[in-house]
matplotlib code that plots the C-alpha trace (Angstrom):
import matplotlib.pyplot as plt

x = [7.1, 6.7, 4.5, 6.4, 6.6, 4.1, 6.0, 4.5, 2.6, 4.7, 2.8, -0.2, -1.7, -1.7, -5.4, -7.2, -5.6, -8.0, -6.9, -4.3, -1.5, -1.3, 0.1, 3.1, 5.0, 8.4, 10.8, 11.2, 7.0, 6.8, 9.2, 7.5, 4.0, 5.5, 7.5, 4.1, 2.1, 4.3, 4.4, 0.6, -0.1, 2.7, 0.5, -2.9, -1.5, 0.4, -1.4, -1.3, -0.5, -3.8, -4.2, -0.9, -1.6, -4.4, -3.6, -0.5, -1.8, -4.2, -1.6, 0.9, -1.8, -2.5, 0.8, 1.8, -1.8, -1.0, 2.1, 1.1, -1.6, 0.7, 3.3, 0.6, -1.2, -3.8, -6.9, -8.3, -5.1, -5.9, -9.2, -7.1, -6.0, -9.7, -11.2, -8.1, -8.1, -11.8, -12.4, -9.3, -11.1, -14.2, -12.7, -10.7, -14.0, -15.4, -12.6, -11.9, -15.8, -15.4, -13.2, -14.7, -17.4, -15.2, -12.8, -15.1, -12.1, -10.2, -7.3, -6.4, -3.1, -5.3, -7.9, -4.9, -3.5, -6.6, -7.6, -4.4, -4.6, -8.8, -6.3, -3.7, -6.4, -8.7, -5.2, -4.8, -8.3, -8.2, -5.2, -6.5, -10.2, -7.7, -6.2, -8.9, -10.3, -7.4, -7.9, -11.6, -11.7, -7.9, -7.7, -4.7, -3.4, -0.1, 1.6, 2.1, 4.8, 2.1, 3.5, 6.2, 4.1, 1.8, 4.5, 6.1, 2.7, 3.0, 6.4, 5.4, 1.8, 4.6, 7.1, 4.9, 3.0, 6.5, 7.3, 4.2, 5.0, 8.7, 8.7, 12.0, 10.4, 7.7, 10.5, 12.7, 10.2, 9.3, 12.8, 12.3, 8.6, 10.7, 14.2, 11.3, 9.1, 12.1, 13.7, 10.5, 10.6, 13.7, 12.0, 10.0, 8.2, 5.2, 5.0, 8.8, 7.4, 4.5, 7.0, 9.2, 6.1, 5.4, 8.5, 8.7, 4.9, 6.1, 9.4, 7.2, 3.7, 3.4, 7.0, 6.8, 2.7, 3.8, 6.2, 3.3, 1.6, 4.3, 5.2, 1.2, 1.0, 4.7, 2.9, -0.3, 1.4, 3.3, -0.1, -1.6]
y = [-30.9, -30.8, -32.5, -35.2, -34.4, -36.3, -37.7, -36.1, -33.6, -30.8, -29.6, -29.8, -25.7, -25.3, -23.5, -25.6, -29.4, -30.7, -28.6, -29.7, -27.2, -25.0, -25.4, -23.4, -23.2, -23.8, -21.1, -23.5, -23.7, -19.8, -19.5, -22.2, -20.1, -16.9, -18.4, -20.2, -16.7, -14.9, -17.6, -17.6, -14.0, -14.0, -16.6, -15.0, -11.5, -12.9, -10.5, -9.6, -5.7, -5.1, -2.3, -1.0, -0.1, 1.1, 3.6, 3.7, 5.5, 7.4, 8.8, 9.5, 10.9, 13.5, 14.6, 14.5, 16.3, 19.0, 19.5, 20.3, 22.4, 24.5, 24.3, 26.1, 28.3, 26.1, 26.7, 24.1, 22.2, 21.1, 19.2, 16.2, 15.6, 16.7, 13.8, 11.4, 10.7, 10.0, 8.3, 5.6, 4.9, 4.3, 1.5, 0.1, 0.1, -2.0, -4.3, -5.2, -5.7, -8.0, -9.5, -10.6, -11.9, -14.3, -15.7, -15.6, -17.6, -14.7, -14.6, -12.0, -11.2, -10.6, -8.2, -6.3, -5.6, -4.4, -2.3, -0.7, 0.3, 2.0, 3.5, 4.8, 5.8, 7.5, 9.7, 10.8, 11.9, 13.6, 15.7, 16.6, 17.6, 19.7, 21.5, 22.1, 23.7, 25.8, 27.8, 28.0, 29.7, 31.2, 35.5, 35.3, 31.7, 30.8, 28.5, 25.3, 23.1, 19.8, 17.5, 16.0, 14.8, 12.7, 11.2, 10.2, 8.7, 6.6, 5.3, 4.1, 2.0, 0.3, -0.4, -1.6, -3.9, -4.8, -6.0, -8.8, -9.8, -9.7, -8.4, -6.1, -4.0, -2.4, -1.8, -0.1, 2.2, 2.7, 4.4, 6.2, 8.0, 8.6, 10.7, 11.7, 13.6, 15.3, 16.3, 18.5, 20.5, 21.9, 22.6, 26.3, 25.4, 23.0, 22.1, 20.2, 18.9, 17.2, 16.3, 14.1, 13.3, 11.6, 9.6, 8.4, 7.2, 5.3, 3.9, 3.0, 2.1, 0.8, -0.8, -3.2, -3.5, -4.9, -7.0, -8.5, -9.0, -10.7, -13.0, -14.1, -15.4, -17.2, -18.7, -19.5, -21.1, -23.4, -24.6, -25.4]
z = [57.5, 53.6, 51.7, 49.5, 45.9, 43.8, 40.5, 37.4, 39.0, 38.2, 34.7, 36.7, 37.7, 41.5, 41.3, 39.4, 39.7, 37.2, 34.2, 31.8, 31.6, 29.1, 25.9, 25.3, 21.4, 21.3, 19.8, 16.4, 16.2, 16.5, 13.5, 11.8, 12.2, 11.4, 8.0, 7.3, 7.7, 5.6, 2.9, 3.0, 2.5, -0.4, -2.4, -1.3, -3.1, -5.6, -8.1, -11.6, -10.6, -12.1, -9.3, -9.4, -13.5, -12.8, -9.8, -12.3, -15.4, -13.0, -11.8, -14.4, -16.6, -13.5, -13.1, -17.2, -17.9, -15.1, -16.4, -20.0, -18.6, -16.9, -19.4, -21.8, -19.4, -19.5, -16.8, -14.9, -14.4, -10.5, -12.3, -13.3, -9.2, -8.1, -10.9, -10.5, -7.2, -6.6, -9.5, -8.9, -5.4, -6.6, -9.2, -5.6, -4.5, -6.9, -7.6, -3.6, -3.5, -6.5, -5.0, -1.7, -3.9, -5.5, -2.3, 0.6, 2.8, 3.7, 5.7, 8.4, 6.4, 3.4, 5.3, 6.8, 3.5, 2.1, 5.6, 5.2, 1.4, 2.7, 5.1, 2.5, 0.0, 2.7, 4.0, 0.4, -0.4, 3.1, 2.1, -1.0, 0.4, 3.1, 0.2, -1.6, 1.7, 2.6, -0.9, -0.1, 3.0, 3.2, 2.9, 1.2, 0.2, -0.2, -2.6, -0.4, -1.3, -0.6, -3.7, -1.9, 0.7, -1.6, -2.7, 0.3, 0.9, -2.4, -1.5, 2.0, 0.5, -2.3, 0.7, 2.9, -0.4, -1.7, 1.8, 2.1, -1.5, -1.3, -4.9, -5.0, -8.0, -5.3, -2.9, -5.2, -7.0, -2.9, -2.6, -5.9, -5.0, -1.3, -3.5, -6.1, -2.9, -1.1, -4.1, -5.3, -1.8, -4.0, -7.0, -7.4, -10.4, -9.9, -13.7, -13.1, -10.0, -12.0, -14.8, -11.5, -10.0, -14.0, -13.7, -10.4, -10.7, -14.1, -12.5, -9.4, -10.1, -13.6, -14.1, -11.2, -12.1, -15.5, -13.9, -11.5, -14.8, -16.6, -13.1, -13.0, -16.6, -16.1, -12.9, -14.6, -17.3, -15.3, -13.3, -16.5]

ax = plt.figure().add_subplot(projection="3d")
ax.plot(x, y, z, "-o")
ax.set_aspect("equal")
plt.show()
């Protein structure tokens, strides 16, 4: 014979009778946390696109300078990539240190960001350091067609920024670094790819860092 149901015993767990069931979130509460996440890791990097104009003219000063240099036979000209590159790491460095210095109550959403941009920055001085290998030890090197590929890389650190930020700016100069890297497998000449490489790094890393600049002081002012 069964054992009569006890009335309000069903939430109870059959191991361990004592414990209180566990608590569960409804579908409305896990959309609420999600929303609330998001919101919170839009305010927490709403920036002034200080790093993106910095990384910016880095950049753009690479690829304009190598294009001159090659555009006048100049020596030297993979120097401004070999000093670029490290250098702009070393201010990330010192600015997300600075950083941490000022906000100790950091957020996971916050720390994921900046893991991912060590990430980003780590993959591109790795390619670079695997160039700079290849013509070190190769017999006979090649030309490699390797510019595209850094800027993929670009495009997929402003996508994935633009995308925690919601700022349409990123995502757009996002889909102009990804036309701006496939279109310079097409191109012989590496001087023109520097020259598309210059524009694409001005459409999408100091345009939509001035904007960030320009959307802090409209927010400041209104705070004040």
């Amino acid at each position: 014979m069964s054992q009569p149901e006890i009335p309000g015993n069903r939430s109870r767990n059959l191991i361990n009778p004592d414990s209180d069931p566990p608590n569960t979130m409804s579908e409305s509460e896990s959309l609420a946390l999600i929303s609330q996440m998001i919101q919170t890791a839009r305010e927490e990097h709403n920036e002034n696109g200080l790093g993106w104009r910095v990384w910016g003219w880095i950049l753009f000063i690479a690829s304009l300078g190598t294009f001159f240099m090659l555009e006048y036979n100049l020596k030297g000209s993979f120097w401004f990539w070999n000093l670029a590159l490290p250098v702009g790491v070393i201010l990330m460095i010192i600015t997300s240190y600075r950083k941490k210095s000022h906000k100790r109550n950091r957020t996971y959403a916050q720390d994921l960001l900046d893991r991912m941009g060590v990430g980003f920055f780590a993959s591109v001085l790795s390619m670079v350091a695997g160039i700079n290998f290849y013509y070190q030890v190769a017999d006979n090197p090649g030309d490699i067609d390797f510019w595209g590929f850094f800027f993929i890389l670009y495009a997929f650190w402003m996508y994935i920024h633009g995308s925690a930020l919601r700022f349409k700016p990123l995502m757009v100069g996002a889909a102009l670094n990804w036309l701006a890297g496939i279109a310079m497998f097409g191109i012989d000449e590496m001087k023109y790819e520097m020259l598309m490489g210059a524009l694409a790094i001005l459409l999408g890393y100091l345009v939509p860092g001035y904007l960030l600049l320009h959307q802090s002081k409209k927010k400041s002012n209104r705070n004040v």
